[in-house]
N, C-alpha and C positions, 0 to 999 in steps of 0.2 A: 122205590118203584111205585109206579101208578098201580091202584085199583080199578079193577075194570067197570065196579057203579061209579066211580069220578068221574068217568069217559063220557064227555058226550058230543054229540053230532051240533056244529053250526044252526042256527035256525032263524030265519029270519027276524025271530026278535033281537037277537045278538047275533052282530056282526063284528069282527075286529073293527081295531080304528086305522084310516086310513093314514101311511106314515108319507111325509115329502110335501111338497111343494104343491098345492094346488094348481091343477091344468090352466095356461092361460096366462098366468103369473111368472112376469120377466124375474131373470134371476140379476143379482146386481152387477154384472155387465155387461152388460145388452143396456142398461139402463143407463150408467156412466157413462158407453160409449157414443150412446143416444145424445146425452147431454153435451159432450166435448164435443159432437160435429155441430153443433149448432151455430150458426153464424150470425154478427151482428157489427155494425159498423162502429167502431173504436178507432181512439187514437192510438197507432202503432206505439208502443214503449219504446222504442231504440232508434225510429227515425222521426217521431212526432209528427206524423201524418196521419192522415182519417182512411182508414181501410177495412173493407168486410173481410174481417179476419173469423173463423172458428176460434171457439172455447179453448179448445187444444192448443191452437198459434198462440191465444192471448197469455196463455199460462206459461208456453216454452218462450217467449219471446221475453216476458216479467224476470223468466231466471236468466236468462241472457244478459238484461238490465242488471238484474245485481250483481250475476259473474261481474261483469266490468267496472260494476263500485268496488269491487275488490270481496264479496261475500265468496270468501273458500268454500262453504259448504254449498253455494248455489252451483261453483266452479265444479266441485267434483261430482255432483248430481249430473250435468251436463255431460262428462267425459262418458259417467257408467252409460247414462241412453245410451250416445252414441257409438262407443265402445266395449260396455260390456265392464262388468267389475276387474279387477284385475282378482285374478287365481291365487289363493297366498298355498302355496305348498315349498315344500320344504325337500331337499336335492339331502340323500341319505348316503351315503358312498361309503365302503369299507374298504381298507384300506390293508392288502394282504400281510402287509408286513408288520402290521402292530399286532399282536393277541388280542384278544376280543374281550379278556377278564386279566386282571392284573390280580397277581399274589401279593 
C-alpha cells in the first residue's frame, strides 16, 4: 500500500508522457488507400492496351494475369475478394440411437 509522503500532486515540471499516435499523423490506411487510388497510364496486363488505370486495377488486374497462367494461389486470392473465404465448420449430429459412451 502507498505511503501518503510518496504521494505527490502533478507539477508542471512532470508531466506523464503522452501515449498514441501524434495529432495530424495518418494511420496506415488512409495512407495505403491513398496510394492505391492513384492513377497512372499503363499497359493493361490482360488486354495490352495503354489505360489510366489506379494502383488498385494495376494490382487486381496482375492477379487475374497469373489466375489464367494457371497460378492457384493468385486463383483463389481472386475467389476470397470476390466471394469471401469459404467458412470451414464442421456439421456435429448425434444420433439418438447409438449411446454416446461405449463399455
Amino acid at each position: 500500500m502507498a505511503k501518503e509522503d510518496n504521494l505527490k500532486m502533478f507539477s508542471s515540471d512532470y508531466q506523464p508522457k503522452k501515449n498514441g499516435r501524434p495529432k495530424g499523423k495518418l494511420n496506415r490506411a488512409t495512407i495505403v488507400k491513398r496510394w492505391l487510388s492513384t492513377i497512372e497510364n499503363v499497359k493493361n496486363p490482360v488486354t495490352g492496351e495503354d489505360e489510366y488505370l489506379s494502383e488498385e486495377d494495376i494490382i487486381t488486374l496482375s492477379i487475374i494475369r497469373k489466375a489464367r497462367n494457371g497460378d492457384v494461389q493468385a486463383y483463389r486470392a481472386l475467389l476470397d475478394s470476390a466471394y469471401g473465404s469459404p467458412l470451414q465448420t464442421k456439421d456435429i449430429t448425434i444420433n439418438e440411437d447409438m449411446p454416446l459412451f461405449i463399455d
